[in-house]
BALOBA-1460 file (C-alpha; in Angstrom, 3 decimals):
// residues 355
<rec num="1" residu="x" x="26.845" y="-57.262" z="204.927"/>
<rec num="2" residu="x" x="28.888" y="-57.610" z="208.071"/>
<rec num="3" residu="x" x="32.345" y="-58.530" z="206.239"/>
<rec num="4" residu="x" x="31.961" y="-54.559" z="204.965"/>
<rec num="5" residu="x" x="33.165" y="-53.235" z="207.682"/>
<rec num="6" residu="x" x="36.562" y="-54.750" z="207.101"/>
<rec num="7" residu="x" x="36.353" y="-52.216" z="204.134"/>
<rec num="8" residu="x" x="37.025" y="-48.554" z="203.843"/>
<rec num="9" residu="x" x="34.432" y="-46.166" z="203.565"/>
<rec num="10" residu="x" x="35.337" y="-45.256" z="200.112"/>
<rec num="11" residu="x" x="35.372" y="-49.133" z="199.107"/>
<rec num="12" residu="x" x="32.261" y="-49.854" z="201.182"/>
<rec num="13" residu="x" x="30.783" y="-46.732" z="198.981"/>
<rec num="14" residu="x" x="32.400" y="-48.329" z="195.570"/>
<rec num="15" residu="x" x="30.574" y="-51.576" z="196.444"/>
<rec num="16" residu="x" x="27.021" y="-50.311" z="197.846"/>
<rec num="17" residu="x" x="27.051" y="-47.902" z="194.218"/>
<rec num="18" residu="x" x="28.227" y="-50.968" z="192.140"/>
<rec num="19" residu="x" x="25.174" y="-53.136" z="193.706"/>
<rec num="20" residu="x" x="22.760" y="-50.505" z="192.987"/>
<rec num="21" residu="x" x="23.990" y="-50.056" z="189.668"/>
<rec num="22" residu="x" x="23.436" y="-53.875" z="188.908"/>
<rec num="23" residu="x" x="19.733" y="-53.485" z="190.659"/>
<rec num="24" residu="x" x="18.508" y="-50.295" z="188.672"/>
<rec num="25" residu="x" x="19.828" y="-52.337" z="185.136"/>
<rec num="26" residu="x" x="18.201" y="-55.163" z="186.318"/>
<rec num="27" residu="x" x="14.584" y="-53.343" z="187.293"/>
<rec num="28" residu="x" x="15.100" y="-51.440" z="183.620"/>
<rec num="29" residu="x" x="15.889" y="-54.825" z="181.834"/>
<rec num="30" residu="x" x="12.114" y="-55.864" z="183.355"/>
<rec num="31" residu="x" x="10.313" y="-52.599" z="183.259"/>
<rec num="32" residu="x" x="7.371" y="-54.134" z="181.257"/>
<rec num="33" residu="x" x="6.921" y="-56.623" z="184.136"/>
<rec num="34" residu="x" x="8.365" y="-54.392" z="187.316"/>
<rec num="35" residu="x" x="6.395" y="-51.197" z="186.301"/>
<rec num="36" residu="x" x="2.817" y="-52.777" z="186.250"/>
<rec num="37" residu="x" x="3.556" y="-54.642" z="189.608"/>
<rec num="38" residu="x" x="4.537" y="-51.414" z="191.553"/>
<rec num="39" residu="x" x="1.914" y="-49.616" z="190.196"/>
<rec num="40" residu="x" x="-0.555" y="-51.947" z="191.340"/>
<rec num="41" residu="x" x="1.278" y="-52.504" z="194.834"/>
<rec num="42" residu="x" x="0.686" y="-48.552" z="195.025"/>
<rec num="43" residu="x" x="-3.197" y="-48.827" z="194.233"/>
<rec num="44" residu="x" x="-3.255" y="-51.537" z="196.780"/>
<rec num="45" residu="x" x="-1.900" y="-49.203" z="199.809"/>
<rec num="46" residu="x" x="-4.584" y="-46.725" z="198.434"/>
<rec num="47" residu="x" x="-7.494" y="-49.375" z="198.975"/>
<rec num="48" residu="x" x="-6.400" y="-51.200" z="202.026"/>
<rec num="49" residu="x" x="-7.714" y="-48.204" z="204.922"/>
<rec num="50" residu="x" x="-11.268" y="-48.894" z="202.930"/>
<rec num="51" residu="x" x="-11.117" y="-52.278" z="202.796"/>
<rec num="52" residu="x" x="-9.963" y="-52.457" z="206.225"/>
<rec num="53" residu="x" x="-13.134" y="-49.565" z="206.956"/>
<rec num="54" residu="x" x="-15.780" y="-51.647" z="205.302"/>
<rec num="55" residu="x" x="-14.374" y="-55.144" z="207.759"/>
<rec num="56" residu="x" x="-14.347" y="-53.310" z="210.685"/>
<rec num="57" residu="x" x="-18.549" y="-52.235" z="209.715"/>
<rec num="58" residu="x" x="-18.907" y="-56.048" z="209.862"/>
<rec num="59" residu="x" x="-18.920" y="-56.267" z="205.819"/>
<rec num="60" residu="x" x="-17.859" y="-59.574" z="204.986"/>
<rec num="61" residu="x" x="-14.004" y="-59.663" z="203.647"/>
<rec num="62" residu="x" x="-15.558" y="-60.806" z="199.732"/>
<rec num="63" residu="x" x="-18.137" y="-58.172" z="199.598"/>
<rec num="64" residu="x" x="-15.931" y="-55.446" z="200.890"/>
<rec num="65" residu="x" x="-13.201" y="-56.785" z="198.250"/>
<rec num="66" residu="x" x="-15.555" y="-56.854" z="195.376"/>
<rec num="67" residu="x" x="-17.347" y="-53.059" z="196.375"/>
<rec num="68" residu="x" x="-13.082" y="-52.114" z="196.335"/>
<rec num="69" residu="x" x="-12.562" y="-54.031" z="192.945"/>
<rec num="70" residu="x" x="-15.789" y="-52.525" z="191.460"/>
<rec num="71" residu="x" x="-15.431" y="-48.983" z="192.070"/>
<rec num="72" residu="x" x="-11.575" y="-49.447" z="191.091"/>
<rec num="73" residu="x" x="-13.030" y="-50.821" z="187.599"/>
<rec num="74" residu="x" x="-15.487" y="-47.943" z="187.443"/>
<rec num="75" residu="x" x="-13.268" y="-45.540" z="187.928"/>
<rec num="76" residu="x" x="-10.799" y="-46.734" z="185.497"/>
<rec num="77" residu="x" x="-13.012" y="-47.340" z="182.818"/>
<rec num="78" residu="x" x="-15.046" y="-44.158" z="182.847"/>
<rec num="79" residu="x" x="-11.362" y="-42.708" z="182.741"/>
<rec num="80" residu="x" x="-10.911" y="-44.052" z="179.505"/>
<rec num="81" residu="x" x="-13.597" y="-43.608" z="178.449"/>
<rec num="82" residu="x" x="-14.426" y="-40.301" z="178.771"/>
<rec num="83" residu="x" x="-10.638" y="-39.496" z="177.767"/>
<rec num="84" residu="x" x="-11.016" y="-41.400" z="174.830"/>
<rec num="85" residu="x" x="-13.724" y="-39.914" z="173.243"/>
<rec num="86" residu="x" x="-12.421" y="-36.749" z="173.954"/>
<rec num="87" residu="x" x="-9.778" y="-37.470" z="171.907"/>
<rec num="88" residu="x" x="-11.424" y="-38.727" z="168.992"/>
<rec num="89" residu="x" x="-13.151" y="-35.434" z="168.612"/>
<rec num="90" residu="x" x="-10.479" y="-33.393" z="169.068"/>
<rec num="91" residu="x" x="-8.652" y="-35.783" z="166.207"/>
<rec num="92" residu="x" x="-11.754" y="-34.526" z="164.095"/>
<rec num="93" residu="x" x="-11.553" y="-31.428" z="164.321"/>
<rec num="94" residu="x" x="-7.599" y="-31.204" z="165.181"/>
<rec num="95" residu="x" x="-7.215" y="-29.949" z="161.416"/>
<rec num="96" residu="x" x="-8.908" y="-26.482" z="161.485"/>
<rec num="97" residu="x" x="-7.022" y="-25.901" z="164.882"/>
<rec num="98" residu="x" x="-3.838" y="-26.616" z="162.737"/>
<rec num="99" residu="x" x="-4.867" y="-24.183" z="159.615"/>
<rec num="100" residu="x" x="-5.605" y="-21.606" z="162.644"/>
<rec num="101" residu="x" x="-2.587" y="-22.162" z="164.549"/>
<rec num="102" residu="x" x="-0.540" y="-21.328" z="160.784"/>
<rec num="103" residu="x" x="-2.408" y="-18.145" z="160.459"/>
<rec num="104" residu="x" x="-2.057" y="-17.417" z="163.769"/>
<rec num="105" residu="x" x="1.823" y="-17.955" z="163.278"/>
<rec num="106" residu="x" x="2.714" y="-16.370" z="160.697"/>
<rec num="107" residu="x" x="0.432" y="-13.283" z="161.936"/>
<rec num="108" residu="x" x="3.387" y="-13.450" z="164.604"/>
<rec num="109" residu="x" x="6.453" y="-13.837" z="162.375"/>
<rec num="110" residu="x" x="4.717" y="-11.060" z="160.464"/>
<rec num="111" residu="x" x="4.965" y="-9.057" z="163.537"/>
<rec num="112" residu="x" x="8.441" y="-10.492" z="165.069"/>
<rec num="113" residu="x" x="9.914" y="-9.405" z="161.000"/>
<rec num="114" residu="x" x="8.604" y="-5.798" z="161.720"/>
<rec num="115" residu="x" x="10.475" y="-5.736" z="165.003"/>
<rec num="116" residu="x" x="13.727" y="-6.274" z="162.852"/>
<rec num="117" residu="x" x="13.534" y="-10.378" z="163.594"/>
<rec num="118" residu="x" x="14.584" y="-12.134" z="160.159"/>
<rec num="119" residu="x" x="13.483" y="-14.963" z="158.475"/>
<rec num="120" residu="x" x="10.718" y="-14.860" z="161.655"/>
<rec num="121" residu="x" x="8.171" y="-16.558" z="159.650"/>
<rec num="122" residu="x" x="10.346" y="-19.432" z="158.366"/>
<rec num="123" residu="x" x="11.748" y="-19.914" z="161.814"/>
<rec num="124" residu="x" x="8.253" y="-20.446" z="162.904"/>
<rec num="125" residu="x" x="7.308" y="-22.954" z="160.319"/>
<rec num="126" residu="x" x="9.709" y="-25.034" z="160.848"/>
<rec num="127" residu="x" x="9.806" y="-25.083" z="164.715"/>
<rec num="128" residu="x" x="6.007" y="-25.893" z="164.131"/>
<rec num="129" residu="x" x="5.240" y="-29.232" z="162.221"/>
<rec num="130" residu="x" x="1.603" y="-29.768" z="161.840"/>
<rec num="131" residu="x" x="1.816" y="-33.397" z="161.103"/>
<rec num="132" residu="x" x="3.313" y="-33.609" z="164.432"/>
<rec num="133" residu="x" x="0.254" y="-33.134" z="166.371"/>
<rec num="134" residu="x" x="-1.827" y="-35.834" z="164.089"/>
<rec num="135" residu="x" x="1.015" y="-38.270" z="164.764"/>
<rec num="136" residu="x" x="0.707" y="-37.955" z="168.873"/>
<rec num="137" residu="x" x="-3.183" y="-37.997" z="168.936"/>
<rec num="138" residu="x" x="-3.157" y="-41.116" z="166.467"/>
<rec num="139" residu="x" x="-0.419" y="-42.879" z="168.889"/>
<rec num="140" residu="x" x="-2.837" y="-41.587" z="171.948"/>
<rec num="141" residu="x" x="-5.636" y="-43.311" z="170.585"/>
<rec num="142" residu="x" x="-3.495" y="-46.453" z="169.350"/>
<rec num="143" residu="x" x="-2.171" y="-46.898" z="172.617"/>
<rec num="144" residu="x" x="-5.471" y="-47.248" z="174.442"/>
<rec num="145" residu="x" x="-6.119" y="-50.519" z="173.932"/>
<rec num="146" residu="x" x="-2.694" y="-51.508" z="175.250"/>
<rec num="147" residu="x" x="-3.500" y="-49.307" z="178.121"/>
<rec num="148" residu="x" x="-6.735" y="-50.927" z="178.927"/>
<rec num="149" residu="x" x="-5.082" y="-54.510" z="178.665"/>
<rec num="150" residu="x" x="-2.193" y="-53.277" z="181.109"/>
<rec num="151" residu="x" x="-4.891" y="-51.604" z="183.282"/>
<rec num="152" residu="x" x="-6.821" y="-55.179" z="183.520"/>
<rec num="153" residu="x" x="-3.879" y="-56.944" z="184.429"/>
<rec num="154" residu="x" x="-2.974" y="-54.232" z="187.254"/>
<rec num="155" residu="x" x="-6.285" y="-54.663" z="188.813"/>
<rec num="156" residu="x" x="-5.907" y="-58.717" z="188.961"/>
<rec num="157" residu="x" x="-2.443" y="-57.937" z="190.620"/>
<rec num="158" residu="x" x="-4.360" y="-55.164" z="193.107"/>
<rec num="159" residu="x" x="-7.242" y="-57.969" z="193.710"/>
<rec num="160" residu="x" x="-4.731" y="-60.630" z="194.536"/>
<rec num="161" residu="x" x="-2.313" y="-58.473" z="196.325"/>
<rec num="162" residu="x" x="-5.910" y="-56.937" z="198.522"/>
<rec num="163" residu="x" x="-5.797" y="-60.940" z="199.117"/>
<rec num="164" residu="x" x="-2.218" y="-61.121" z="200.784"/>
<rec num="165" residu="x" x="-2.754" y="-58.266" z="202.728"/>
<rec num="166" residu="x" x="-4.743" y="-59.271" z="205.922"/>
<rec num="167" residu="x" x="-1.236" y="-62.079" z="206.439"/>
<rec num="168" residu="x" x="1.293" y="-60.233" z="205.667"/>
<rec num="169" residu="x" x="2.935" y="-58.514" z="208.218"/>
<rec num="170" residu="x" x="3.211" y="-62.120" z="209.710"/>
<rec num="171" residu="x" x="4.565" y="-63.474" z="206.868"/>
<rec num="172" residu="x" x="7.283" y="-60.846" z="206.663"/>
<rec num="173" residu="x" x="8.245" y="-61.288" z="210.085"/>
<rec num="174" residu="x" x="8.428" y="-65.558" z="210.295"/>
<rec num="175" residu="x" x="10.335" y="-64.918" z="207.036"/>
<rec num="176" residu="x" x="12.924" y="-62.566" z="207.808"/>
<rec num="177" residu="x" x="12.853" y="-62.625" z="211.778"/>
<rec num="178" residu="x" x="11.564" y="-58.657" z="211.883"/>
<rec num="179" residu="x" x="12.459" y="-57.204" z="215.078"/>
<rec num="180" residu="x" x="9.694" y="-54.413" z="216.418"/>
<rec num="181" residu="x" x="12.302" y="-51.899" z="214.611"/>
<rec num="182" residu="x" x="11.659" y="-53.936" z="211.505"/>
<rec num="183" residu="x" x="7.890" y="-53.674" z="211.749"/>
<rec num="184" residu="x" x="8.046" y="-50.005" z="212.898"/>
<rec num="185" residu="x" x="9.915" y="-49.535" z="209.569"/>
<rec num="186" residu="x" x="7.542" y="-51.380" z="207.387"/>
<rec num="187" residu="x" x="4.798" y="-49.579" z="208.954"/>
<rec num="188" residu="x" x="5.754" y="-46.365" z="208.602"/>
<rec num="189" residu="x" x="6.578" y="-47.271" z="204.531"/>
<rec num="190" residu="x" x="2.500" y="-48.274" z="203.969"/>
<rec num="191" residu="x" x="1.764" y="-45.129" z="206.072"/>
<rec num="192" residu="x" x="3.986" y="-42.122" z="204.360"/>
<rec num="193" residu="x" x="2.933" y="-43.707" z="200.546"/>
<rec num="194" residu="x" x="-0.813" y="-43.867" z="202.005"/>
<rec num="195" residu="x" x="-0.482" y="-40.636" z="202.976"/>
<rec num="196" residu="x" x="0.915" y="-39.195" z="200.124"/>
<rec num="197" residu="x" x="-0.828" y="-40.560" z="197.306"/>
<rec num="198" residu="x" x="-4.130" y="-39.731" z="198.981"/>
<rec num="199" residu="x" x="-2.788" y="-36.385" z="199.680"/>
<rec num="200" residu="x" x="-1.646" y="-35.995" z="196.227"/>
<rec num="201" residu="x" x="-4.749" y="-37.690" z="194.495"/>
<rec num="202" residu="x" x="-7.279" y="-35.547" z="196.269"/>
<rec num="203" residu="x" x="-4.864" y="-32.153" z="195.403"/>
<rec num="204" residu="x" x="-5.366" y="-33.571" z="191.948"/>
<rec num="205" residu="x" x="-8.986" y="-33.653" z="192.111"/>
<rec num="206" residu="x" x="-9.455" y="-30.028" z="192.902"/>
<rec num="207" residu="x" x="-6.992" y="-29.046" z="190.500"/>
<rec num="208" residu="x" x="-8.842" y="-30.878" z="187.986"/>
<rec num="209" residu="x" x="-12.094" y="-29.206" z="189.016"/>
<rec num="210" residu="x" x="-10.765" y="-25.777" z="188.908"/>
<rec num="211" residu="x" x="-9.129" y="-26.368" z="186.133"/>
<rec num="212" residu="x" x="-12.552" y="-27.402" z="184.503"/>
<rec num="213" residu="x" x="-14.592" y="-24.517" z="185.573"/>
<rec num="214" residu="x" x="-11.847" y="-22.008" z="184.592"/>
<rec num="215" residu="x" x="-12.387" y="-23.494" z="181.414"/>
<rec num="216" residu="x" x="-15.898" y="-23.695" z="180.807"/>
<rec num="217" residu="x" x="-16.054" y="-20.065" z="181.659"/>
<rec num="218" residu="x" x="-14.083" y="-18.875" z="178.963"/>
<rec num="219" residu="x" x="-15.961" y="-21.906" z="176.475"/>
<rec num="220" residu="x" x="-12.455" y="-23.405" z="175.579"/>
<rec num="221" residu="x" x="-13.471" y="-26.823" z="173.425"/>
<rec num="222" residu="x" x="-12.544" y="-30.189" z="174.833"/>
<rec num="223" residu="x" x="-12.510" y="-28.897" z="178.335"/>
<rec num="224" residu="x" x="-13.152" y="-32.693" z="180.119"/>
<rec num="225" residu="x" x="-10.047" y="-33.767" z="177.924"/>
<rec num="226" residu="x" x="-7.856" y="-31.056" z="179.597"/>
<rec num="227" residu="x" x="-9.045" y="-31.602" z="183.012"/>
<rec num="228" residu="x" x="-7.924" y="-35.202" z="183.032"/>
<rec num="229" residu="x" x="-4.737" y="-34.485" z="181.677"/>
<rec num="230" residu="x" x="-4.791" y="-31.711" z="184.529"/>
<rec num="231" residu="x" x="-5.370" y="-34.533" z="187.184"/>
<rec num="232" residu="x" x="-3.184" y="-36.861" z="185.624"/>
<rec num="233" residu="x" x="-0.428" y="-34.349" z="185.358"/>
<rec num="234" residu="x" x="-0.727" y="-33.214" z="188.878"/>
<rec num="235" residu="x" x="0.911" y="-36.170" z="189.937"/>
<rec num="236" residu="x" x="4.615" y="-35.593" z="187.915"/>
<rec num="237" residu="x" x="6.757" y="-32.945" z="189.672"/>
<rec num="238" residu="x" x="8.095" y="-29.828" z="188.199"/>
<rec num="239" residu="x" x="7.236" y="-30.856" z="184.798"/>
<rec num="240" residu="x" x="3.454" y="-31.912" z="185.147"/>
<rec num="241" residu="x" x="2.798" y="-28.144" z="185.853"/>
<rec num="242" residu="x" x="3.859" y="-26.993" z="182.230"/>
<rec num="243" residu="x" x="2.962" y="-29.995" z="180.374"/>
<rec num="244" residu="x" x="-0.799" y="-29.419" z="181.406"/>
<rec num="245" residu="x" x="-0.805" y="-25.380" z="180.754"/>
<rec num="246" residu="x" x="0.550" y="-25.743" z="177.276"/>
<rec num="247" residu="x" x="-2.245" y="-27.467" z="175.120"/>
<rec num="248" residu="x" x="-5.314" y="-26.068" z="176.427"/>
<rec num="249" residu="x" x="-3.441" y="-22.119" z="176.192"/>
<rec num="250" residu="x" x="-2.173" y="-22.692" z="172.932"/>
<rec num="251" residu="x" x="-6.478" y="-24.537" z="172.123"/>
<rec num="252" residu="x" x="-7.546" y="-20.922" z="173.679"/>
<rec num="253" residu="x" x="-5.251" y="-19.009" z="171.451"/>
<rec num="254" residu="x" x="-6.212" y="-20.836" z="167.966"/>
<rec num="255" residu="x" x="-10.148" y="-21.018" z="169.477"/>
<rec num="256" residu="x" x="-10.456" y="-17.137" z="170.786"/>
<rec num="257" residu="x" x="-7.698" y="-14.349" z="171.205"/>
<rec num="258" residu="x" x="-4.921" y="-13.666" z="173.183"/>
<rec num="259" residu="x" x="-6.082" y="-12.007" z="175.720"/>
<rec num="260" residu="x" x="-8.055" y="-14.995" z="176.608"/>
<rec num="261" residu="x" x="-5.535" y="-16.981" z="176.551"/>
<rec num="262" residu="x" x="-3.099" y="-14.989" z="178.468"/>
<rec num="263" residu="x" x="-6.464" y="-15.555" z="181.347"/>
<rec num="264" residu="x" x="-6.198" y="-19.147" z="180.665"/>
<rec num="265" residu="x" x="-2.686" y="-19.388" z="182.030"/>
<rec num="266" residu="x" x="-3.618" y="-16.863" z="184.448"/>
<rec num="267" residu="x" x="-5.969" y="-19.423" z="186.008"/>
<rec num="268" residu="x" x="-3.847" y="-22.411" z="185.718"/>
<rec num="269" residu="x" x="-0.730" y="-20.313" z="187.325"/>
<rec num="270" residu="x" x="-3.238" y="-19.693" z="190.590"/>
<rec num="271" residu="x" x="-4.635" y="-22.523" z="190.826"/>
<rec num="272" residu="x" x="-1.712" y="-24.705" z="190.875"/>
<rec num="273" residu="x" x="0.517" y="-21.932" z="193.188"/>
<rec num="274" residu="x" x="-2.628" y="-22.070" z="195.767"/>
<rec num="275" residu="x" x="-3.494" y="-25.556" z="195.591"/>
<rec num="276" residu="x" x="0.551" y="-27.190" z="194.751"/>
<rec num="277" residu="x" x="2.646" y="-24.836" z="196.782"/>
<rec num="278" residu="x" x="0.428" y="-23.401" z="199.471"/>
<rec num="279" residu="x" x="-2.858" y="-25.425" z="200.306"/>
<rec num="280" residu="x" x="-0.903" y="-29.025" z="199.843"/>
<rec num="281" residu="x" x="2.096" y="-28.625" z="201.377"/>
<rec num="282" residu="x" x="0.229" y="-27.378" z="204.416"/>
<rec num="283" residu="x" x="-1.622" y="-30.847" z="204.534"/>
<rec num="284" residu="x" x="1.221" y="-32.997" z="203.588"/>
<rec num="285" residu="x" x="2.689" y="-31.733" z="207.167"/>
<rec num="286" residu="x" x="6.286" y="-32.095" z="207.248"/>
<rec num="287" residu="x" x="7.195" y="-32.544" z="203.387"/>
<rec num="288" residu="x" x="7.902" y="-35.660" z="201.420"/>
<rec num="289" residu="x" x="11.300" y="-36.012" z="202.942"/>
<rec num="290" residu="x" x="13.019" y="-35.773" z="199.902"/>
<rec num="291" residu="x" x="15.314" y="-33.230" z="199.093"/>
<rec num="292" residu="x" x="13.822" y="-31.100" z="196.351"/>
<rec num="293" residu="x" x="17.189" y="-31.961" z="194.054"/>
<rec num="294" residu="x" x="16.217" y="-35.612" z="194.618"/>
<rec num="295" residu="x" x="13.028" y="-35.247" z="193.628"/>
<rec num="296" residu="x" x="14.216" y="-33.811" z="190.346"/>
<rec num="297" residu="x" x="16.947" y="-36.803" z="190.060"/>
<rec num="298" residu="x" x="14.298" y="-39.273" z="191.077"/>
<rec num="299" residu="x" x="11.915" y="-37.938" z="188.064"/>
<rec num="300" residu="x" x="15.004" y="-38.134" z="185.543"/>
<rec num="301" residu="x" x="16.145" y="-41.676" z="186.958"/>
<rec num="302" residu="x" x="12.493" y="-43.847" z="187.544"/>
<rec num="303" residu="x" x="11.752" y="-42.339" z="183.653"/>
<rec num="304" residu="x" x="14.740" y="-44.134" z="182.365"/>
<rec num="305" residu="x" x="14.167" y="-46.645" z="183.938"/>
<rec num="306" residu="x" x="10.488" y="-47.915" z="184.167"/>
<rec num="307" residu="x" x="9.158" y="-45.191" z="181.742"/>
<rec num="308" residu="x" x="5.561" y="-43.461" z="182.083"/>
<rec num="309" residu="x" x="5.157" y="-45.867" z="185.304"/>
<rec num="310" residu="x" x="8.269" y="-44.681" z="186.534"/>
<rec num="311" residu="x" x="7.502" y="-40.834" z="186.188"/>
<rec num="312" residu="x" x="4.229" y="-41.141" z="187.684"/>
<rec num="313" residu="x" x="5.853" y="-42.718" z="190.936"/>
<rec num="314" residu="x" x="8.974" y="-41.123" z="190.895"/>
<rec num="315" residu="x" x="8.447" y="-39.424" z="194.355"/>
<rec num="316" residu="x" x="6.541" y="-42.297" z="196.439"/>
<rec num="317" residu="x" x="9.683" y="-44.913" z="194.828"/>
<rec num="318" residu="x" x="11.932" y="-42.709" z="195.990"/>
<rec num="319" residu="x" x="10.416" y="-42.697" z="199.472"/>
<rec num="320" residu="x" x="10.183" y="-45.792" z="199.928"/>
<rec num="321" residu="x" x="14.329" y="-46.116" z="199.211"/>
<rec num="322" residu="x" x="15.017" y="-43.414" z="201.733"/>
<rec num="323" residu="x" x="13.439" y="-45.515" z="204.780"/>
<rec num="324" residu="x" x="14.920" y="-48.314" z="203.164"/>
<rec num="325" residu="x" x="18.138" y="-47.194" z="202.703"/>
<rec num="326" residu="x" x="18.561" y="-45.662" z="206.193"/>
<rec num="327" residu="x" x="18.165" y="-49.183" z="208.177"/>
<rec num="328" residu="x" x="21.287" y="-49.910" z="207.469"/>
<rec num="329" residu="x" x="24.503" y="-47.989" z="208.899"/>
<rec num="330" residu="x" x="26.402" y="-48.717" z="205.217"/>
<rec num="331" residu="x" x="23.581" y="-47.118" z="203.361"/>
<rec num="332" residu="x" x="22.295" y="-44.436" z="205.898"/>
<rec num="333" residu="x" x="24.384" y="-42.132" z="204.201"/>
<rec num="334" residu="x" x="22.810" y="-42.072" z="200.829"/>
<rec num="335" residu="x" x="19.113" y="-41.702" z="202.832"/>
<rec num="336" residu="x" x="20.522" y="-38.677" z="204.422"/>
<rec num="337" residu="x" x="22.139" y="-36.574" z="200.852"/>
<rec num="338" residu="x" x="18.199" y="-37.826" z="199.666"/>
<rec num="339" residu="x" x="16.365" y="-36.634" z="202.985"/>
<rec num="340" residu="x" x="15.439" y="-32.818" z="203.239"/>
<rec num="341" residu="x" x="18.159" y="-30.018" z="204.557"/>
<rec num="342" residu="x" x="19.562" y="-30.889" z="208.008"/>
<rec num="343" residu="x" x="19.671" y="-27.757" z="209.716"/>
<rec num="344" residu="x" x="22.252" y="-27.417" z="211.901"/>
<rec num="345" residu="x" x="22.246" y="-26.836" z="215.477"/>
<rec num="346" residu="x" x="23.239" y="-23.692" z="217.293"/>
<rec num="347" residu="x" x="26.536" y="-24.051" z="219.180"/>
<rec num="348" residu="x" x="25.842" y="-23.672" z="223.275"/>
<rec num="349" residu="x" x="26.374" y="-20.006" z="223.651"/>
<rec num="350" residu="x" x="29.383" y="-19.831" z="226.278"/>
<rec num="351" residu="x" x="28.278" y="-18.653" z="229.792"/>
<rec num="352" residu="x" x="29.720" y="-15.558" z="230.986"/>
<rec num="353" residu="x" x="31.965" y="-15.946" z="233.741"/>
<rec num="354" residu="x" x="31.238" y="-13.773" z="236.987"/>
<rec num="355" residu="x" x="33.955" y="-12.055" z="238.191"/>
C-alpha cells in the first residue's frame, strides 16, 4: 500500500475502485457461503454483552453458552413455526380472497370506466394475476425447509464463533501487530453494529406489537402472519416500510371495506413515522453514519450481491466499511462521500478595526 503514493490521486482512485470491484465479484461468486457466515457473525455481536452478563454473575462459560444457544434455537424455531402455519392457512383459504379481490376489481374498473377511463377493467385484470399469489405462498412454504437447514447451520457458526470470542482481540493483535488505534477501531466496529441491531431489533418489536393490536382491533385474518413480516420488514430501509403495508391493506380490503382499510394504513403510517422516524432515531443518538443516499446504494448493492442476506444487513455491512475504509489515508475518501453531511464551518467573522 505504500508504493501508492508514487501514484496520482486519480490512478490511486482507478486502483482502490478496480480492487473493490474484484472483492464485491468475488463475495457475489460465494454468496451461498459469505451470506450465512456474516449473518451469523452479526447474531454473534448480538449475544456476546449476555454472554459476557451471565460470566460476569459467576455462570460458568458452558452454561451461559448453552442458556445463549437455547434461547437463540427457541426463538428461531417458534419463528418458523408460528410463520409457517400461518401460511398454510392463509394458502387454504388464499382462493376466496382471490375470487373477492376480482369482484372487488372489477367493481373498480366499473367505476374508473364511468369516470371516462377505458378498457379500466381489462387493464386491471391483467395487472392482477391470481395465480401469482398461489405461486409466492407455495415457494414461501417450499423454501422453509431450506431456511431451517440454513438457520441450523448459522447457529453452529454463532456457537463456534461465541467460542472464539473470549481470545480474540489477542489473536487479532499477535496476528497483525494492532496498535491501540487498531484496537480502538475494532472496538468501536463490535460497538456501533451492537448498538444498532439491538436498537433496530427492539424498534422492530414494538412495531410488530402495534402492528398486531392495530390489527386485531379491526379482526383482519392472519394477523400473527403480518406482524412477523412487520418485524422482519422493519429491518430493510425505505422499502421494508411499503412491502409490510401492502398485503395486510389489500387482506382488509378483500376481508371488510374500504374504509377499514384506508384505517389499516392509517395505523401502519403512525406507527412506523412515530416509532422509525421519531422515537428511534432519538435512541440511535447520532445516526448510523451513513449518508441517507448510501444507505439506498448499500440496499441496491448488498441485494445483488449476497441476496435476502444482503438486504437484511445492508446498513450494519455498510458500517462496518465506513470505519474500515477510513483507516487508511488512500481510502478515507470513499468513508467520507459514505459518512453523513459535513457541515461546514463558519468563516472567523473579521474583527472590526478601532479607529
Amino acid at each position: 500500500m505504500q508504493d501508492l503514493t508514487r501514484f496520482s490521486p486519480i490512478s490511486r482512485a482507478v486502483i482502490v475502485a478496480a480492487a473493490i470491484a474484484i472483492a464485491v465479484f468475488f463475495v457475489q461468486a460465494a454468496a451461498s457461503i459469505i451470506g450465512p457466515m456474516l449473518l451469523a457473525a452479526f447474531i454473534a455481536i448480538i449475544a456476546t454483552p449476555p454472554l459476557r452478563w451471565l460470566r460476569r454473575k459467576r455462570v460458568p462459560k458452558w452454561l451461559a453458552l448453552a442458556v445463549i444457544i437455547l434461547a437463540l434455537f427457541e426463538v428461531g424455531s417458534l419463528l418458523v413455526l408460528v410463520f409457517t402455519g400461518q401460511l398454510e392457512g392463509f394458502r387454504d383459504g388464499l382462493p376466496d380472497y382471490q375470487s373477492r379481490l376480482v369482484l372487488l376489481s372489477d367493481q373498480i374498473g366499473s367505476w374508473l370506466e364511468g369516470l371516462g377511463v377505458d378498457n379500466a377493467r381489462e387493464a386491471l385484470r391483467e395487472i392482477y394475476d391470481p395465480a401469482l399469489a398461489i405461486g409466492l405462498v407455495r415457494v414461501a412454504l417450499s423454501n422453509v425447509r431450506d431456511t431451517f437447514g440454513t438457520g441450523l447451520l448459522v447457529l453452529l457458526a454463532v456457537i463456534f464463533m461465541l467460542l472464539e470470542a473470549p481470545g480474540l482481540s489477542a489473536k487479532l493483535k499477535t496476528a497483525f501487530n494492532l496498535t491501540d488505534d487498531g484496537e480502538a477501531r475494532i472496538q468501536r466496529v463490535s460497538s456501533a453494529i451492537n448498538h444498532y441491531m439491538v436498537i433496530k431489533s427492539i424498534a422492530s418489536l414494538a412495531t410488530a406489537l402495534c402492528i398486531w393490536a392495530w390489527l386485531r382491533i379491526f379482526g383482519i385474518d392472519f394477523a400473527v402472519l403480518w406482524t412477523i413480516l412487520a418485524f422482519l420488514l422493519n429491518f430493510i430501509p425505505f422499502v421494508g416500510t411499503l412491502l409490510m403495508t401492502v398485503p395486510a391493506v389489500l387482506m382488509a380490503l378483500v376481508q371488510t371495506d374500504l374504509p377499514t382499510s384506508l384505517l389499516v394504513a392509517l395505523g401502519y403510517f403512525a406507527t412506523n413515522t412515530v416509532i422509525g422516524s421519531i422515537l428511534e432515531p432519538r435512541v440511535m443518538g447520532r445516526g448510523l453514519g451513513i449518508s441517507t443516499l448510501a444507505v439506498f446504494l448499500s440496499l441496491l448493492l448488498w441485494g445483488w450481491v449476497l441476496g435476502t442476506v444482503g438486504v437484511f444487513l445492508a446498513v450494519p455491512i455498510t458500517m462496518v466499511l465506513i470505519i474500515a475504509l477510513d483507516a487508511s489515508p488512500q481510502t478515507r475518501p470513499i468513508a467520507v462521500l459514505l459518512g453523513p453531511q459535513v457541515t461546514e464551518k463558519p468563516e472567523p467573522k473579521e474583527e472590526r478595526k478601532t479607529q
